[in-house]
Structures are given as C-alpha cells and as structure tokens.
C-alpha positions as CSV (number, residue, x, y, z in Angstrom):
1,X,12.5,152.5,192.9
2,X,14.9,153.6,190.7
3,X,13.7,155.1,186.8
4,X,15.0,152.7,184.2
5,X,16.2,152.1,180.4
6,X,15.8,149.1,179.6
7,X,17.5,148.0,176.0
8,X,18.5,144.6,175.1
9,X,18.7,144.5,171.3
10,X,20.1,140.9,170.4
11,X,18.4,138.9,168.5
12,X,18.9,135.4,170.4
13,X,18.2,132.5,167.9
14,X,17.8,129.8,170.1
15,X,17.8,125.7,169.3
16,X,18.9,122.3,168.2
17,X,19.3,124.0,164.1
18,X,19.9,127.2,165.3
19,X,23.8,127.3,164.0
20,X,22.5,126.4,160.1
21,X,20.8,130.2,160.3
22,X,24.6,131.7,160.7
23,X,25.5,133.3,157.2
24,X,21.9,134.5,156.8
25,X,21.6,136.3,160.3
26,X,25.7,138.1,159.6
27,X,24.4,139.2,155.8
28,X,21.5,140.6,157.9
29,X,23.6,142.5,159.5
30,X,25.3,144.1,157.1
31,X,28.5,141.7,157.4
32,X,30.5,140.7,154.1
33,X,34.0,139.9,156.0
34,X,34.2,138.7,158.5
35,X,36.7,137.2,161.6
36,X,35.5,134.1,163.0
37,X,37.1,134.1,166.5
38,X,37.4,130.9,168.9
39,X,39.4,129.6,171.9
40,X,40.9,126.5,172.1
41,X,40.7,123.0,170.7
42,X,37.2,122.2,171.7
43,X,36.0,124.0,169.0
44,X,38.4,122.6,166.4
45,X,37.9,118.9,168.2
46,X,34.4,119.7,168.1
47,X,33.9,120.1,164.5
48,X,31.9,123.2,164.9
49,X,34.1,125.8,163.7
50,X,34.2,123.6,160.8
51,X,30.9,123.7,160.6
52,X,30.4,127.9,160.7
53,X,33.4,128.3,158.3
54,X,31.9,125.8,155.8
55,X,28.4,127.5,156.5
56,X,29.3,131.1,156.0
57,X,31.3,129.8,152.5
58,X,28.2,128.0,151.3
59,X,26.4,131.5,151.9
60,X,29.2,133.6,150.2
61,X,30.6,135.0,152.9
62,X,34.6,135.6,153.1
63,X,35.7,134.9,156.3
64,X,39.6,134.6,158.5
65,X,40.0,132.6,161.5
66,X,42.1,134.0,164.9
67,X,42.2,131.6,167.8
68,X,43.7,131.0,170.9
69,X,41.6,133.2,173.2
70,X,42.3,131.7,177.2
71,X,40.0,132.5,180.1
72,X,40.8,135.7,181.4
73,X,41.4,136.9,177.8
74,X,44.7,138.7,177.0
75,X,45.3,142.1,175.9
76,X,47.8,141.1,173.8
77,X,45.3,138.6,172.0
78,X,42.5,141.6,171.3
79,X,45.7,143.6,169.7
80,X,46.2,140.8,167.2
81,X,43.3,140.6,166.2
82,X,43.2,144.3,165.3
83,X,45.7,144.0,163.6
84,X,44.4,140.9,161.5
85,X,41.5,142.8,161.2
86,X,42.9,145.6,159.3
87,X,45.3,143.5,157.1
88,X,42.2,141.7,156.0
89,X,39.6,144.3,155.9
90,X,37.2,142.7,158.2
91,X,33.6,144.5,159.0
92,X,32.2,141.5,161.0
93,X,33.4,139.5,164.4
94,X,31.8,136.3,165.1
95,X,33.0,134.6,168.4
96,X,32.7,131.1,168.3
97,X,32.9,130.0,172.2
98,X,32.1,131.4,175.5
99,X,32.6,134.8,177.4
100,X,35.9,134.9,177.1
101,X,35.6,135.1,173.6
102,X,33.3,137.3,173.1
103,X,34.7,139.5,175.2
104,X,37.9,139.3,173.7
105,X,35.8,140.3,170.4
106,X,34.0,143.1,171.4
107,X,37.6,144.5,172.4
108,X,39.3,144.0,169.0
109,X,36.0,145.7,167.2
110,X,36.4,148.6,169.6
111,X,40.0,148.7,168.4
112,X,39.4,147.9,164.6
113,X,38.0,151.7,164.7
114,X,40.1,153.5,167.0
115,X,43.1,155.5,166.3
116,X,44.8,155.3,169.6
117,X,45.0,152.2,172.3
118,X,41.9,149.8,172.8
119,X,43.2,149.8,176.6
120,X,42.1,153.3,176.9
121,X,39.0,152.3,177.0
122,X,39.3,150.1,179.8
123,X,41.0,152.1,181.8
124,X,38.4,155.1,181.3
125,X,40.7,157.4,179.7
126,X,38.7,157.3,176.1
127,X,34.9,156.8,174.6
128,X,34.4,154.9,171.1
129,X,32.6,156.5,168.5
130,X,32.0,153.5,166.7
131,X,33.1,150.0,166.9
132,X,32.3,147.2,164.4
133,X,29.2,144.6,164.6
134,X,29.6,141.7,166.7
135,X,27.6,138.6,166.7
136,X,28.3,135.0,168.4
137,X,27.4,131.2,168.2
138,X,27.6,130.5,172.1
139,X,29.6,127.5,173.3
140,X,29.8,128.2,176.8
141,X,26.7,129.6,178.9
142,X,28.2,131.5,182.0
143,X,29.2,135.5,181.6
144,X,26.0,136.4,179.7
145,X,28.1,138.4,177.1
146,X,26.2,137.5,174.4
147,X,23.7,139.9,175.1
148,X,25.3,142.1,177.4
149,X,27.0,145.6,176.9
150,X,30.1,144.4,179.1
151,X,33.7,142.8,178.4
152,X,36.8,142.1,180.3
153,X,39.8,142.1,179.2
154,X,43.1,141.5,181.4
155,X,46.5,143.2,180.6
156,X,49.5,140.9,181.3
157,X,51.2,143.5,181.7
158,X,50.9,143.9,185.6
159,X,48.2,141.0,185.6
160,X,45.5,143.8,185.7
161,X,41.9,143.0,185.0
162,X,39.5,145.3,183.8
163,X,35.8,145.8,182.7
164,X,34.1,148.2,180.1
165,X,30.4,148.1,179.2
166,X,29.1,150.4,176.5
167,X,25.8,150.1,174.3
168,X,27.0,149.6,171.1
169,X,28.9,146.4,172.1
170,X,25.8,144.6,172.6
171,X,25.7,141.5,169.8
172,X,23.5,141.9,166.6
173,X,22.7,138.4,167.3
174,X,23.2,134.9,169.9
175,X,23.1,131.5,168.2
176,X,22.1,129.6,171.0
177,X,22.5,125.1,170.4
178,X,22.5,123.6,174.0
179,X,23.5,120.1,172.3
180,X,27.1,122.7,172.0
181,X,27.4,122.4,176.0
182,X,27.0,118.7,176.1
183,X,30.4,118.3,176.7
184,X,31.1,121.1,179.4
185,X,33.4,119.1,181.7
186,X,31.7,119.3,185.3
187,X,33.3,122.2,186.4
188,X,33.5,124.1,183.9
189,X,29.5,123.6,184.1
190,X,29.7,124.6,187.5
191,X,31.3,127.9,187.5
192,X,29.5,128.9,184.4
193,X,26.4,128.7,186.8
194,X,28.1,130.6,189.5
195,X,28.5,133.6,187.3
196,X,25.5,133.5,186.1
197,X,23.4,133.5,189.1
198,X,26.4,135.5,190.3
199,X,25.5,138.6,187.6
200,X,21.8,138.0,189.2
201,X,22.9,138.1,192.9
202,X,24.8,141.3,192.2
203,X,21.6,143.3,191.3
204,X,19.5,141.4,193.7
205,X,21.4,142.6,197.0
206,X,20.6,146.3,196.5
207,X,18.9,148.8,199.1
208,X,15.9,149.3,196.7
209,X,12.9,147.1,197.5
210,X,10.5,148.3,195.9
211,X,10.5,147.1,192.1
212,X,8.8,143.7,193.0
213,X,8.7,142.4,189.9
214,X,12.2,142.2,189.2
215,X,12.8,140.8,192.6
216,X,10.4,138.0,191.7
217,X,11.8,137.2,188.3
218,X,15.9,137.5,189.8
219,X,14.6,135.0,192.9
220,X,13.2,132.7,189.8
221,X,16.2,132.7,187.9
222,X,18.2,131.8,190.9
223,X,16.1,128.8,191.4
224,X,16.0,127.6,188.5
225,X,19.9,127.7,188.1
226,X,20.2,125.6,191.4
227,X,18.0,123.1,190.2
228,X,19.0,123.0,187.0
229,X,22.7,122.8,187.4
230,X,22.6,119.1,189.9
231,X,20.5,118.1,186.2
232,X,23.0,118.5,184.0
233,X,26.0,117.3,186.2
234,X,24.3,113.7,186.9
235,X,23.2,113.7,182.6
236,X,25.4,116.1,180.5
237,X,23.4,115.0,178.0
238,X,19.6,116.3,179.8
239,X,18.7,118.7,176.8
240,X,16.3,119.9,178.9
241,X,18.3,121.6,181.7
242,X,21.0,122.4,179.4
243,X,18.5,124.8,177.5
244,X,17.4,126.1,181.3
245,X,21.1,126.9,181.7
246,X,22.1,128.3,178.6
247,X,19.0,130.6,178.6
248,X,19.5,131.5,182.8
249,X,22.9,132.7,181.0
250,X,21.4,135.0,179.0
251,X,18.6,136.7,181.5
252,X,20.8,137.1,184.6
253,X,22.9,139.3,182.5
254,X,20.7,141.2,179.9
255,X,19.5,143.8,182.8
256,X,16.1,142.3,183.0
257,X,17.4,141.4,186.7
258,X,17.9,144.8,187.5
259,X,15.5,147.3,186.0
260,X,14.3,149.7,188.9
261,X,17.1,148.9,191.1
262,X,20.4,149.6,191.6
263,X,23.5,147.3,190.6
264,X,26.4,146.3,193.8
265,X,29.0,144.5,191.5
266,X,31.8,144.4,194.5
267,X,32.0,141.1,194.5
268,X,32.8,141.0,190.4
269,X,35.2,143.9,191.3
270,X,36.8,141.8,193.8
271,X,37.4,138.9,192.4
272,X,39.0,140.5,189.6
273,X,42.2,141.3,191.5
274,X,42.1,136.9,192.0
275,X,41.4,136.5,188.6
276,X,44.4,138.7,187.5
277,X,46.6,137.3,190.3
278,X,46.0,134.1,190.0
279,X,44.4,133.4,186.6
280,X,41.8,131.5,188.3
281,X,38.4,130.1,186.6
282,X,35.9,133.3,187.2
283,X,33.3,131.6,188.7
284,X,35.3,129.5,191.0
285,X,36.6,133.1,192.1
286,X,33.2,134.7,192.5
287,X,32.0,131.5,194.7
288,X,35.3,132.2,197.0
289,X,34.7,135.5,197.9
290,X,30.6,135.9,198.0
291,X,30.0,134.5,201.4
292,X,32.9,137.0,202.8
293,X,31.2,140.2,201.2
294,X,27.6,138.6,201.7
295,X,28.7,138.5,206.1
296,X,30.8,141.8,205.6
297,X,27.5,143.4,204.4
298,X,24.6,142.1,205.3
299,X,23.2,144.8,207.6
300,X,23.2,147.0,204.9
301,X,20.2,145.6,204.0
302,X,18.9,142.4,206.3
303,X,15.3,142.1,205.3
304,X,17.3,141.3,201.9
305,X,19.5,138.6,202.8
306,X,16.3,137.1,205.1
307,X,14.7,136.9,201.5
308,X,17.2,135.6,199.7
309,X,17.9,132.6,202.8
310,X,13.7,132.0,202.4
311,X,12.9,132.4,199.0
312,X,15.7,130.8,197.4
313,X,17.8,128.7,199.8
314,X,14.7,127.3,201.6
315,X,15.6,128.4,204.4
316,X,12.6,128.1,207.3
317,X,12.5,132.3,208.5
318,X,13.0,132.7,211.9
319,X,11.4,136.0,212.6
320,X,12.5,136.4,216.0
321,X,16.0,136.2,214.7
322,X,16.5,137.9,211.4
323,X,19.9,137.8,211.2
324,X,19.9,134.0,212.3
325,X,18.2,133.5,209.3
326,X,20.1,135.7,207.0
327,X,23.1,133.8,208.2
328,X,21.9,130.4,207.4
329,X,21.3,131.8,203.7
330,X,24.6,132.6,203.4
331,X,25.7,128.9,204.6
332,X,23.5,127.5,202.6
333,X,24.8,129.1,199.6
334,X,28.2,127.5,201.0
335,X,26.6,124.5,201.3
336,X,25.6,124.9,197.6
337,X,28.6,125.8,196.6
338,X,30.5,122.4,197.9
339,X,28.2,120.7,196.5
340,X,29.0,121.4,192.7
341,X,32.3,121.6,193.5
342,X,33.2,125.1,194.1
343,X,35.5,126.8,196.5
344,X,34.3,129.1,199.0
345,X,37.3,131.0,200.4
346,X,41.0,131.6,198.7
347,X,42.6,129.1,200.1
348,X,40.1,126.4,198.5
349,X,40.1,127.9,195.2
350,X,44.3,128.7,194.7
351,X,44.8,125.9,196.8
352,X,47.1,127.2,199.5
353,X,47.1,130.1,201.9
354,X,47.3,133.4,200.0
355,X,50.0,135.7,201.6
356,X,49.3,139.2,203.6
357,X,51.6,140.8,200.4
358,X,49.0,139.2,198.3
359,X,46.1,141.0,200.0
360,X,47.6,144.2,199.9
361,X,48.2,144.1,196.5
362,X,44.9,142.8,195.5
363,X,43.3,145.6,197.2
364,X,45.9,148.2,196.3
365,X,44.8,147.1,192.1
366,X,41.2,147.0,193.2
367,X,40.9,150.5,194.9
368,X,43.5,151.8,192.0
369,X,45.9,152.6,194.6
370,X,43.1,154.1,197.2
371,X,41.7,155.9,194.5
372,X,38.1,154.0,194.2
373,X,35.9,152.8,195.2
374,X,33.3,149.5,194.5
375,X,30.0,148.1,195.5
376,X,26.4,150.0,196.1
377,X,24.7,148.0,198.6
378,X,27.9,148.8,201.1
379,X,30.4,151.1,199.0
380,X,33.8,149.7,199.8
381,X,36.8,151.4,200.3
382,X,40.3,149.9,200.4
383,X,40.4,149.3,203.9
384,X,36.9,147.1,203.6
385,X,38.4,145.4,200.4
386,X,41.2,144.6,202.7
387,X,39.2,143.1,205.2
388,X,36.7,141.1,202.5
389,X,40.0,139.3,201.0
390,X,41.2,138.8,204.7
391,X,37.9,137.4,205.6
392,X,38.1,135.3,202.4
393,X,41.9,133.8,202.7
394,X,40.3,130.1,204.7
C-alpha cells in the first residue's frame, strides 16, 4: 500500500439551479474579470452561455467571450486566448462546456502568467509559479477535468498530444446541471463514459492490492457507469442516471480512485498518439486500444483482471482457470463496448486499416523517439507500444 495525499479542493455545486449561483461563487473567488470560454454552437444554440453572460452582468461582473475550442483542443486556440487575456486584463476563466474546454482554460491561465511559451509546460521543460483561477459550469461529463489537476492540450504543429497535471490547476469551483447533458447525442454520451470509467480502470489495474477500500469504491463506480450509461441512451431525458453520470465524471478522476495505489495511464498515453493522428473522439480511442493493452498485460497482475471479470463484468470465476476467467473479462468489456457503440480496435474506430508507417510513428511520438517510457502495471517500452498498436489495428 502505497502512502497517499489526497487533495481535491473544488467546490462542486451540484443541481437542477445550480448555474443561477455563478457570479456569486467567481466574486468568491476573488474574480472581477473574467473570460467566459466555450466550444461550439451547442452552447450558443443552447441558450446557456446566454444565460452565464446575462448572470454574471446582473452580478456586476465584467466579462469577454472566446469560443471555438474543438475536441482535442488546439495550441493555437490556448495562445489566443492569452493573448485576449492580456488585452483585456482578465483575472478569472470560466469554461463553459466539457473537458476540452476546460482543459483548453487551464492552459491559457498557465500562460496569462508566464513570460515564455505555455507549451513548455507540456513538454516538461518549465514549472508555473502561478497561473490564474479557473472555475467551470460543466456541459459535458467525461474527462473529469473539473476537478482534476490534469489538461491536454495538442499542438498542430506535428499533431502532438500532450498532458500536464499540476495542483494549482484544480478549479475553485464545478457548476454541475445534469438537465445541461440532456441533449448529449448518443455517442457523444457513450465515450464520455468510456473515459470516465476509463480514468478509473487506469488506477484500478495496478500491482498494489492492498488498499481495499479504494478497490471497492473504483469496482462501484465502474458499475454504476455500466448501468447507468444503457439509462440514459434509451431516455436522454432520465434525470436520474444523467446525475449518476455526471457525478461518476467527477469521482473517477478526482484521485479518490487511486489513493494507496499506484496509477498505469498507458493506455491514456497510447491513445494519445490516435488522438493526435487521427483527431479521433477520446473515448472512442481509449475503448479501441484497452482490450489490446488489457491481453498484452494481464499477467502482470492476474488475480486483478479475475476481479475485475467477477466483480464488475459478472463474470462466473472459474478458479481452476484464472486466466480463462480474466480473458472473458476482457471480452466482456468488448462486448460492452459494442454495445454502446464503441470501437474496440483501430480499424473500427478510424474506419479502415491503419498503415505499418502509422504504427511506427505513433509509437515513435509516444516513446519520444525511444526516449520513454509509459504505464506502471507493465512499463512499456517502444517496442511493447509497437506491439499494443499492432495488436489493436483489427
């Protein structure tokens, strides 16, 4: 059992009139300008961001808009709105929207107060010293950003994707309206539950066995998420499961599902490369390569994988054939995969065969050119990213 910080300082405000609490909570927090920052139309078609603008002017709160973040948000996006952020003297960010979004906001108030190149950060060549507040009203329940201490940005320039987590990026607050994910189209809905059981799974599959409780609460979180998700993709309306969901969004990624053990991420790291490649919906690429890594390394840590096929994919345990059943977990994911309408290999989710000049460059970005390494459970070099991706093609 590993020793543990645990440190999740958001305030989540959570509910149906949760939004009307917006200028109140960003005073709160010190904000008197501030950059309301949103995707596409949905929020605009929506009336929501509307709805905060006219809210924070009622409250006396100056504000300046910047959309147009994508999935996969862009580099040159976070530069603009540092630069936006100067002109206008912003100390606040509110995202309005999902991961991307806030991710994409958490970059530009690293940048807001740093002298040289937000990408430095990324690419591990610099530490902030400070960054400015961010809060968001969450549109979109998948990454778990609102109360995480991660973002990733990608660079078009060479399609690279890359992650930074730090502390201090963690949002003041989370308005949290499940009513605001009615309108997830199905798959959209779908992958945003991959990622989030996904961001469980990934501290779940670990050699340490020992903190029970945390294995009990990731296994519950898991299950919950599989129900949940066949809920709200027969009713999009079923408040009910949409506030399972929205909340599963937030626990599988505020390190609750991973105090006392120790974190794998390979997959995330993998999928990456797809993501960057490909600009393909991050779930959708988390669901393609899973069951690749989960055969590639399994016997790291069978007992694991025989718990995971039991406890959450009903699995009957064979214990005169652990790997049997460990196996049959992993096609049952599959199974559960298909059945919301993700991919499980690349073929499936890009939607024709990806090329052997493909691979190698995936796993030439993802080892940074043989330089690194990913994963914890089983630590990867390129060679076994190589053979994951190959394993993954369909």
């Amino acid at each position: 059992m590993k020793d543990f910080v645990y440190y999740a300082p958001t305030e989540v405000v959570f509910g149906e009139h949760s939004e009307e609490r917006v200028a109140s909570l960003i005073k709160k927090y010190g904000g008197t300008k501030v950059l309301v920052h949103y995707g596409g139309k949905s929020a605009v078609r929506s009336g929501l961001l509307d709805k905060i603008c006219k809210l924070l002017s009622e409250g006396g709160i100056d504000h300046v808009t910047l959309g147009g973040v994508v999935p996969n948000p862009r580099l040159s996006k976070v530069y603009e709105g540092i630069e936006l952020c100067r002109k206008e003297g912003v100390d606040f960010i509110l995202a309005v929207g999902g991961g991307s979004v806030i991710d994409s906001a958490k970059a530009i108030a690293y940048g807001v107060c740093h002298e040289g190149d937000v990408w430095d950060f990324y690419l591990g060549k610099a530490e902030p010293r400070q960054m400015l507040p961010v809060a968001t009203v969450l549109t979109i329940p998948a990454a778990g950003s609102e109360m995480s201490e991660a973002s990733v940005i990608t660079n078009e320039d060479g399609d690279i994707k890359l992650g930074y987590s730090n502390d201090m990026s963690r949002p003041k607050f989370a308005i949290m309206n499940p009513r605001r994910t009615f309108t997830l189209p199905p798959y959209q809905t779908a992958a945003g539950v991959t990622d989030m059981m996904m961001h469980t799974m990934e501290r779940y599959f670990s050699k340490d066995d020992d903190m029970d409780l945390t294995t009990d609460l990731a296994e519950a979180v898991l299950r919950r998420m599989k129900t949940a998700v066949f809920a709200v993709l027969k009713d999009p309306e079923d408040y009910r499961n949409r506030a399972q969901v929205m909340w599963g969004g937030s626990v599988a990624h505020n390190g609750l599902t991973g105090c006392g053990i120790s974190d794998d991420w390979a997959t995330h790291m993998l999928e990456h490369e797809l993501s960057g490649m490909f600009d393909v919906t991050h779930g959708a690429g988390l669901a393609a390569i899973w069951p690749s890594w989960a055969r590639y390394v399994m016997h790291e840590n069978l007992s694991r994988f025989v718990r995971f096929a039991v406890n959450v994919m009903d699995v009957p345990n064979d214990f005169t054939d652990p790997e049997g059943t460990a196996l049959k977990g992993i096609e049952a994911m599959e199974r559960f995969y298909h059945d919301i309408g993700m991919p499980i290999n690349i073929k499936e989710l890009i939607g024709r065969d990806v090329t052997d000049d493909e691979i190698k460059e995936m796993t030439r970005k993802c080892s940074r050119d043989n330089t690194a390494t990913c994963g914890c459970l089983k630590v990867l070099h390129a060679e076994d990213m190589e053979k994951i991706y190959k394993m993954a093609r369909g």
